[in-house]
BAFI-3210 file (N, C-alpha, C; in Angstrom, 3 decimals, decimal comma, padded with zeros to 6 digits):
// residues 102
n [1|2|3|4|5|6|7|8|9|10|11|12|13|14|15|16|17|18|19|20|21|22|23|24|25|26|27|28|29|30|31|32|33|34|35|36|37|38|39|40|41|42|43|44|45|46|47|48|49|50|51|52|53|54|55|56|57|58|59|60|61|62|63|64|65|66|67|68|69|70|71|72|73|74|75|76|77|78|79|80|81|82|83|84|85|86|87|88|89|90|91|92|93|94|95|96|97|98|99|100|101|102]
n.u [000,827|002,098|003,955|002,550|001,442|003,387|004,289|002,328|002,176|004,880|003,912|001,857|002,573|004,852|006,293|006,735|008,619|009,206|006,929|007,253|009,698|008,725|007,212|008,408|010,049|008,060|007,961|010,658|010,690|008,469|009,965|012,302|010,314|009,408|011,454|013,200|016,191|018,476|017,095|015,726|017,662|019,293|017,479|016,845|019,591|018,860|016,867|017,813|020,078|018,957|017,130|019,074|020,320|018,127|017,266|019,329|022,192|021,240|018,591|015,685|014,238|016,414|018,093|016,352|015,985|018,691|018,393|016,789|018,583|021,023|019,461|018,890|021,400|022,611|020,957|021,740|024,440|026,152|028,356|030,371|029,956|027,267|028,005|029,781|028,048|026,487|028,006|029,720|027,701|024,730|024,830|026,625|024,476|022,768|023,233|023,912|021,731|019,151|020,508|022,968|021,362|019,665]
n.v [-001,190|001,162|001,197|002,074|004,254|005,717|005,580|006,762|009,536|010,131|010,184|011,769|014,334|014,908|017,756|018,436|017,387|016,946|015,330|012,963|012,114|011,810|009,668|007,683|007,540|006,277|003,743|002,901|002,521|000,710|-001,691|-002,531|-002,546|-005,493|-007,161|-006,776|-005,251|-004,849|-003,298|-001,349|000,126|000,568|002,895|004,004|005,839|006,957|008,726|010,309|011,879|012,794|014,501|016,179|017,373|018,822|020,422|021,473|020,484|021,071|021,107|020,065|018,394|016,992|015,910|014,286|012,653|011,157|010,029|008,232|006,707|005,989|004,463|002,461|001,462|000,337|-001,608|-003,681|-003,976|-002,379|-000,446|000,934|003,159|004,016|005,572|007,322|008,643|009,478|011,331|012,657|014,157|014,577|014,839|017,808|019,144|019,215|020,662|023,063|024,211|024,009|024,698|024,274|023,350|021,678]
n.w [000,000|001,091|-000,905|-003,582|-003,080|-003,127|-005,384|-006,462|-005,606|-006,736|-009,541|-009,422|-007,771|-008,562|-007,750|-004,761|-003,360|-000,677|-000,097|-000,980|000,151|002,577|002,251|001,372|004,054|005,100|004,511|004,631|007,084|007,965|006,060|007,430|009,972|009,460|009,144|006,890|006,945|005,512|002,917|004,233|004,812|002,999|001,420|003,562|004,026|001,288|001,444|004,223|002,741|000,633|002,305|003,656|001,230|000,198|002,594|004,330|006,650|009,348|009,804|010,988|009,671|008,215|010,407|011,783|009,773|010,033|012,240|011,971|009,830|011,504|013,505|011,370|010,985|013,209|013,622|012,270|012,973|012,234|013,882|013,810|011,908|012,307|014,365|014,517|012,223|014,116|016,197|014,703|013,128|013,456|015,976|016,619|014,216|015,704|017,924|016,732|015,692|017,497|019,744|022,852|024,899|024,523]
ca.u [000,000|002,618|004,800|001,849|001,230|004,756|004,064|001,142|003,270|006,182|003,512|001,035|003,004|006,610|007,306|006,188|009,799|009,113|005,958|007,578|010,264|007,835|006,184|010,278|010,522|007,260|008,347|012,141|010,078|007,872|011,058|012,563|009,395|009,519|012,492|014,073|017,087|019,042|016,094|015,228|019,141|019,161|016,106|017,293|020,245|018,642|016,104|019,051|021,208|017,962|017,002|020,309|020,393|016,813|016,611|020,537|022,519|020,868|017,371|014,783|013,836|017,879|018,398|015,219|016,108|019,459|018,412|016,427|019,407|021,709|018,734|019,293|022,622|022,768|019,761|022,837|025,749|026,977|028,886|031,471|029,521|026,354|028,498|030,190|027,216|025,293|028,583|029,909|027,468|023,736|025,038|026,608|023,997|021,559|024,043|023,930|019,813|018,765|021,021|023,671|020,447|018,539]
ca.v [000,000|002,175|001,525|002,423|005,549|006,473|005,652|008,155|010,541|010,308|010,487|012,919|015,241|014,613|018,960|017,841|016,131|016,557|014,425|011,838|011,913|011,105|008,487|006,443|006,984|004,968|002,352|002,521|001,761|-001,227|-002,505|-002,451|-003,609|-006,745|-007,805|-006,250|-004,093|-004,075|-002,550|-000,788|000,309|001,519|003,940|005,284|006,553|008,234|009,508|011,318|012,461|013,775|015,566|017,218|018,639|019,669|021,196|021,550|019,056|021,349|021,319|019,108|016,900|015,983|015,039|013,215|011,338|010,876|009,773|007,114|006,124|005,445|003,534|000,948|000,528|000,098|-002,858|-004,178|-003,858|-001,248|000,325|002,254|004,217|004,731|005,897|008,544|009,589|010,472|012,281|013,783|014,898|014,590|016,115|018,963|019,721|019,595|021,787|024,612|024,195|023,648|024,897|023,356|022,888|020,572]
ca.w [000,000|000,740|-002,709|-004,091|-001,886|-003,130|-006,730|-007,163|-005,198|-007,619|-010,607|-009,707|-006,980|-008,432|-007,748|-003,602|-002,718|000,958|000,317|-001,378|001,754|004,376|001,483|001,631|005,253|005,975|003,848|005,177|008,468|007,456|006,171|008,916|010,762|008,878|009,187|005,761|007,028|004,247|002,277|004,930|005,218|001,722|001,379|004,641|003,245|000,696|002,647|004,479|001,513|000,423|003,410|003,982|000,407|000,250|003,603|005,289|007,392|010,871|009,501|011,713|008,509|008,170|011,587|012,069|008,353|010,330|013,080|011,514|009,348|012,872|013,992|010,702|010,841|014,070|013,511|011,116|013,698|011,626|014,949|013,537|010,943|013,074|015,826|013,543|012,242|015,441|016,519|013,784|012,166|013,963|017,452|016,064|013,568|016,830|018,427|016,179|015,063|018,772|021,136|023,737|025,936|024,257]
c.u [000,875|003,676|003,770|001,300|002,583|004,999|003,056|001,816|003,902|005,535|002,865|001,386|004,297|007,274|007,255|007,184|009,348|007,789|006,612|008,873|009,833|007,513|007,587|010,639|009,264|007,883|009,709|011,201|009,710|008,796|011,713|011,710|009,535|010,374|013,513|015,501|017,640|018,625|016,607|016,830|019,267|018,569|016,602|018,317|020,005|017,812|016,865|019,525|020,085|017,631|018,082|020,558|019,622|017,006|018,139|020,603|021,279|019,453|016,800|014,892|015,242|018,176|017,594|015,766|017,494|019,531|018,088|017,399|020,343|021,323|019,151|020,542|022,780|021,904|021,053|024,216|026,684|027,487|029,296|030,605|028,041|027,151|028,787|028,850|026,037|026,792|029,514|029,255|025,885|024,241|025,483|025,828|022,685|021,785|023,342|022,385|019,129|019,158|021,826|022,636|019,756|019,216]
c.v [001,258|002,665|002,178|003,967|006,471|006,769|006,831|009,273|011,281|010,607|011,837|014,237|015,686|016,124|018,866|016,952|016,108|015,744|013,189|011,245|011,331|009,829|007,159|006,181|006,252|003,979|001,981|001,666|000,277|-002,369|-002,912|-003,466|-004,999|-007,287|-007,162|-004,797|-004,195|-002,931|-001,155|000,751|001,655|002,842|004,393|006,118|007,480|008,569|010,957|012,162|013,466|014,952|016,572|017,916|019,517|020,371|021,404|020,598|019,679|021,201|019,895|018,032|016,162|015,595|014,079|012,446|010,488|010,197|007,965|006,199|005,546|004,458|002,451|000,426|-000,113|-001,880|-004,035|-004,197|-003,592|-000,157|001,597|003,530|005,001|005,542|007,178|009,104|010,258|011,404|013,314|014,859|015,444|015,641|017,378|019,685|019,898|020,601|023,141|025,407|024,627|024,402|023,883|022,716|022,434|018,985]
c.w [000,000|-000,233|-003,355|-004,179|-003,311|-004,710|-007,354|-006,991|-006,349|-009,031|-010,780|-008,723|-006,938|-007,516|-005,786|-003,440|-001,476|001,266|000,241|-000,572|002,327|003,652|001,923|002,866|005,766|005,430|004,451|006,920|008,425|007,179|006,635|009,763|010,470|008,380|007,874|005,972|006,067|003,496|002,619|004,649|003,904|001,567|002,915|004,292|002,100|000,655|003,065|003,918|000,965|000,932|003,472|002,960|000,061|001,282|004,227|006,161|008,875|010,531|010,324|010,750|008,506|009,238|011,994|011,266|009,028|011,077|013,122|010,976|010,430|013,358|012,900|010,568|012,061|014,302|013,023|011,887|013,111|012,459|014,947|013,197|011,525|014,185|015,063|013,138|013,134|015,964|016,168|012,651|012,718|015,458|017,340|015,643|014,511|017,750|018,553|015,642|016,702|020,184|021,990|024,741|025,978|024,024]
res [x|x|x|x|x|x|x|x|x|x|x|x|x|x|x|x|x|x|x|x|x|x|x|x|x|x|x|x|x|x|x|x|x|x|x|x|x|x|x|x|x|x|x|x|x|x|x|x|x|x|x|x|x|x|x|x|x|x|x|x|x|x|x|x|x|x|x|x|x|x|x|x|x|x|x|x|x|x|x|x|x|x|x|x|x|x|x|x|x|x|x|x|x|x|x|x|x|x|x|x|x|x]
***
């Protein structure tokens, strides 16, 4: 339902990227849910890459997309590279968006 979701999206809303965002991060979810991290793994990443050039690395949407992406590698005992990217690049960019006090 929600390839489908994502398919109309991409046909009838293509100029609406930040719809078709949210449309990849349910599905990165589900994938996820059901066992598919790799998938899941994938489409989070460019989710992310997305987010951060549409909207900046400090922007809510890229740290959320980021946040999510940490979460699948991490699913994947992808250590290193989740680790790095919650602290080189997510904590900072929550830093400078947010404040030291959040």
């Amino acid at each position: 339902v929600l390839e489908a979701s994502l398919a109309l999206s991409r046909r009838y809303w293509s100029h609406d990227r930040s719809a078709i965002l949210v449309a990849q991060t349910n599905i990165a979810v589900c994938l996820s849910d059901s066992g598919q991290y790799e998938k899941a793994l994938v489409l989070s990443r460019d989710v992310y890459d997305n987010n951060v050039a549409m909207f900046g690395i400090s922007s809510e949407e890229a740290i959320v997309a980021g946040l999510n992406l940490a979460a699948s590698l991490m699913r994947l005992k992808i250590w290193d590279e989740a680790t790095s990217l919650v602290r080189d690049q997510l904590l900072p960019s929550a830093r400078r968006s947010l404040g030291s006090n959040h």
